[in-house]
Structure formats: structure tokens, C-alpha cells
C-alpha positions as CSV (number, residue, x, y, z in Angstrom):
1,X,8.3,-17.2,0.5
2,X,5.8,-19.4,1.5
3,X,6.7,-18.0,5.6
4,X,6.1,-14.8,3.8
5,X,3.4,-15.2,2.9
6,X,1.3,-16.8,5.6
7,X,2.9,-14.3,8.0
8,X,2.3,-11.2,6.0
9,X,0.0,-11.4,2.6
10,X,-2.1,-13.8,3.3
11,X,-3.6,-11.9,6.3
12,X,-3.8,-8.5,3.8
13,X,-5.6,-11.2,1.1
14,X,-8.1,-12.2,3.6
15,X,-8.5,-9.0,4.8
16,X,-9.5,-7.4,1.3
17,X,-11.4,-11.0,0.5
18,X,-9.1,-11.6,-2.3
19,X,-8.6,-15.0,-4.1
20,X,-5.1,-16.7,-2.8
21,X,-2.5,-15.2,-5.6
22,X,-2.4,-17.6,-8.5
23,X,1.3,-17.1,-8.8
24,X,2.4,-17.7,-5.2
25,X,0.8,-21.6,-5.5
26,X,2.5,-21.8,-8.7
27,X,5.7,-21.0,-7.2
28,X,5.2,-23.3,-4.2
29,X,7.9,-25.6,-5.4
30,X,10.4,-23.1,-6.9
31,X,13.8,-23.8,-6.3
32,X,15.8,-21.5,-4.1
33,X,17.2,-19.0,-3.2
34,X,14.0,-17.4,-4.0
35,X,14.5,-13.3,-4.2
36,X,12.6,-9.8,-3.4
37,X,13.0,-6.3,-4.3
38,X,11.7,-3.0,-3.3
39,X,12.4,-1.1,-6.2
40,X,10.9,3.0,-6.9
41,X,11.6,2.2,-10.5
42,X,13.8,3.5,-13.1
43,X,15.1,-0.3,-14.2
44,X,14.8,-2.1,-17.5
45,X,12.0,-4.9,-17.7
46,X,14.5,-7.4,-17.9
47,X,15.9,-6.7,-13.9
48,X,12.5,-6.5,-12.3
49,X,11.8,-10.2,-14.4
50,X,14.8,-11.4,-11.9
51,X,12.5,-11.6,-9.3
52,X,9.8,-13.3,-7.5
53,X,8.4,-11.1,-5.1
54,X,8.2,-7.3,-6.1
55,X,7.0,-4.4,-4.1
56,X,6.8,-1.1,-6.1
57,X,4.4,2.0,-6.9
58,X,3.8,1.2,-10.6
59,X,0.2,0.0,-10.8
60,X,-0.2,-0.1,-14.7
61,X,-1.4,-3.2,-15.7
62,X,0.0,-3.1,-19.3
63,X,3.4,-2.4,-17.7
64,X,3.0,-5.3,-15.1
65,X,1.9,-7.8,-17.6
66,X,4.8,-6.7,-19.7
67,X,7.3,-7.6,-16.7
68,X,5.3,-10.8,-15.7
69,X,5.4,-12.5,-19.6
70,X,9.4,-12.1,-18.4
71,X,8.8,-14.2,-15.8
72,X,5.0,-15.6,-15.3
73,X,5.8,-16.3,-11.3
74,X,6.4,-13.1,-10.3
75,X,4.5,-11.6,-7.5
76,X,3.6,-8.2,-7.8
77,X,2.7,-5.9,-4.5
78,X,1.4,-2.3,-5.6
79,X,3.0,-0.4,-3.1
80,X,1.2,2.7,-1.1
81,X,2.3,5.1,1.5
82,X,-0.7,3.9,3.8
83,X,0.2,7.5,6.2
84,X,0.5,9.6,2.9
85,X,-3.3,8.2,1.4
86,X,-3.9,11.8,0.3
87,X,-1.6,11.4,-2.5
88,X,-3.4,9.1,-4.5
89,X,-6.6,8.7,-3.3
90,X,-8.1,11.7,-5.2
91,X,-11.2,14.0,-3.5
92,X,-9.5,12.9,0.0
93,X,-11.7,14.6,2.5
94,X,-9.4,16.7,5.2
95,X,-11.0,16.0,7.9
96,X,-9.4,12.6,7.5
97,X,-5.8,14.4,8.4
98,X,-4.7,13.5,11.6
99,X,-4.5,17.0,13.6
100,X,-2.7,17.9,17.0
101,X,-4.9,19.1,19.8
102,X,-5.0,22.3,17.8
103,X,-6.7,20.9,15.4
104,X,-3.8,21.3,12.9
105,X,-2.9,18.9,10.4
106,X,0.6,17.0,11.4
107,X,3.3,17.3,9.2
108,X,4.4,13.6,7.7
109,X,7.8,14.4,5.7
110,X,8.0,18.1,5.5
111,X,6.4,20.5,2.9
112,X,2.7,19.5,2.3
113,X,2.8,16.3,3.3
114,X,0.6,15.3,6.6
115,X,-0.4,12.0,8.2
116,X,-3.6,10.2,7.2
117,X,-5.7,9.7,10.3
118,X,-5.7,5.9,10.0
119,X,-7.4,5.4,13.7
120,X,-11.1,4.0,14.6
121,X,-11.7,7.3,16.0
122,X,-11.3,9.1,13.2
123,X,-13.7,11.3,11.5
124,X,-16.6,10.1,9.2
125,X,-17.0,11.5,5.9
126,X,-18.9,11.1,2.7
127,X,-18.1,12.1,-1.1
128,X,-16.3,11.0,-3.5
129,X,-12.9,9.7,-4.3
130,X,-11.4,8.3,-7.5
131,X,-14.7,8.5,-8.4
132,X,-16.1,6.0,-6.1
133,X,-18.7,7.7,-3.8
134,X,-18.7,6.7,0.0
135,X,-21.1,7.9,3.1
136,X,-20.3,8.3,6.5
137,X,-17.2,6.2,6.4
138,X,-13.7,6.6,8.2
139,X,-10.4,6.2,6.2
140,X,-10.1,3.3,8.1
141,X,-13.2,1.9,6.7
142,X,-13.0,3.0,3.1
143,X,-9.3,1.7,2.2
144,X,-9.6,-1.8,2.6
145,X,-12.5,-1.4,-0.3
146,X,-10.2,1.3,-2.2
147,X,-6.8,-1.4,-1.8
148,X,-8.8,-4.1,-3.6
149,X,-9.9,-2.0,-6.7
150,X,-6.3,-0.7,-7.0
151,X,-4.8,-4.5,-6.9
152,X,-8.1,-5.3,-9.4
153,X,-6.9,-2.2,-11.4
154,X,-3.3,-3.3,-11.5
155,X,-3.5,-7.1,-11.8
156,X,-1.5,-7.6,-8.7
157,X,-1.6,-9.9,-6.1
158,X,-2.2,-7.5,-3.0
159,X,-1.3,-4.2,-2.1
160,X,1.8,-3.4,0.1
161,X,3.5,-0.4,2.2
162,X,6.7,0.5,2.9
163,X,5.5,2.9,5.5
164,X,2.6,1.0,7.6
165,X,1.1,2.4,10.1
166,X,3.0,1.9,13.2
167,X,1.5,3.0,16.4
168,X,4.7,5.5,18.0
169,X,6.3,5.9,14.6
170,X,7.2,9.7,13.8
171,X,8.9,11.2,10.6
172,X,12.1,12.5,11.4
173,X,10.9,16.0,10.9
174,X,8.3,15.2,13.6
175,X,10.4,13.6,16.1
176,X,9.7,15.5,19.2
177,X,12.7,16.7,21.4
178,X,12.6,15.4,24.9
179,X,14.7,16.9,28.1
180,X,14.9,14.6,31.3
């Protein structure tokens, strides 16, 4: 855990300007083997208190301080589809959609679903979302602010996603066919 976490949250927790998570020093010298799940839910309080690192949607703080008086060292990431930001960030402008060079949006997983445009170059937009009002900002720019109210929100320790940007990574509905 402590690997973990130098290598992967405590970059996001510096990032967002967040305190170090109280639970992951109190947990420095927990025995081993120390255990993580990635869980959609479903699962009684009980399983999810087996843990001490969890990565899941549920952002309810009520719910989360019902699983942590289980087990007071758990660490809680709020997971979000960083490509999929559309989905919970309410009033999600669409000219932040990433588009093809015919300006349509790009399908992320089929359906309605398309890719956030999570680039530098991306458009700037103002308005209001989740009730937070913004001005000529990119996506890029507003979610590190937006990821810090959710993990405020929640009571977590920082926000994860099991579907990061990766520059090159495609859906499989949007993997292109290639002849050589």
C-alpha cells in the first residue's frame, strides 16, 4: 500500500491540493497481506469492511461512513469514468465531446455514450455544472476543481478511474479496422 500510494494517490492528492488521507498514515504499519477491491456494488456492508483500499462509484457519505465504522482504515476511492464525464457532471457543455474531423461526437461504448474531450486543446466553455458556475474553462481545467468537491462531498480520500485517459486507447466498438 504504501508503493501504492506514492506511485499512484499521492500524485492525484497533490494534484487536487488535498490533505495526505488520514487513514492511509494510520494504516502505515498494518499487518499484511493488505487487500483491494474494485467493486460496482451490490455487496453487504460487512464484505466491503474486509478491505483496505476500495475503488467504487458510491459517493454517499452516510453509506461510506457506514462501511468505514466496520473498519475505520479503510480507504475509500470514489470512482469516475474520467472519458464518460458527461454522466455525472450535470449541465456538461457539448462542445467539450471529443469530435472526428467532422465534427461529430465519437462514440465511447456504444449507444449515447461519447468521449469527453480531456486534451489541452480542447474547447473553452462557461456555465454551469452541478451547480458550480465556471467561465472560459476546458474540461481539463475544471475537473481537477470538480474531483475535489466530489471527494469533499463523499468523505473519501481521492477520486479514482477505472477508465483513465490513455492516449491510443479506443473502446472496442471504436477500434478502427486496419488492412496492410
Amino acid at each position: 500500500m504504501g508503493t501504492f500510494f506514492l506511485m499512484v494517490l499521492a500524485p492525484v492528492v497533490a494534484l487536487l491540493g488535498l490533505p495526505k488521507p488520514a487513514a492511509a498514515q494510520q494504516i502505515r504499519n498494518h499487518p499484511f497481506p493488505r487487500t483491494a477491491q474494485l467493486q460496482w456494488g451490490g455487496a453487504p456492508d460487512e464484505w466491503y469492511a474486509k478491505f483496505d483500499l476500495l475503488f467504487m462509484r458510491q459517493d454517499n457519505k452516510s453509506y461510506i461512513d457506514r462501511i468505514r465504522a466496520l473498519n475505520p482504515n479503510l480507504i475509500w476511492l470514489v470512482m469516475r469514468d474520467f472519458n464518460r464525464a458527461d454522466e455525472y457532471l450535470n449541465g456538461f457543455p457539448d462542445s467539450w465531446f471529443l469530435r472526428d474531423s467532422r465534427g461529430n461526437k465519437i462514440v465511447l461504448y456504444g449507444g449515447n455514450t461519447y468521449w469527453a474531450n480531456l486534451s489541452e486543446l480542447a474547447p473553452r466553455a462557461s456555465g454551469s455544472i452541478n451547480g458550480i458556475s465556471f467561465s472560459n474553462q476546458t474540461l481539463l481545467d475544471f475537473f481537477p476543481e470538480e474531483l475535489a468537491r466530489l471527494v469533499q462531498r463523499a468523505g473519501s480520500e481521492a477520486p479514482a478511474s477505472g477508465m483513465e485517459y490513455v492516449p491510443g486507447r479506443r473502446s472496442r466498438q471504436q477500434r478502427p479496422e486496419r488492412s496492410h
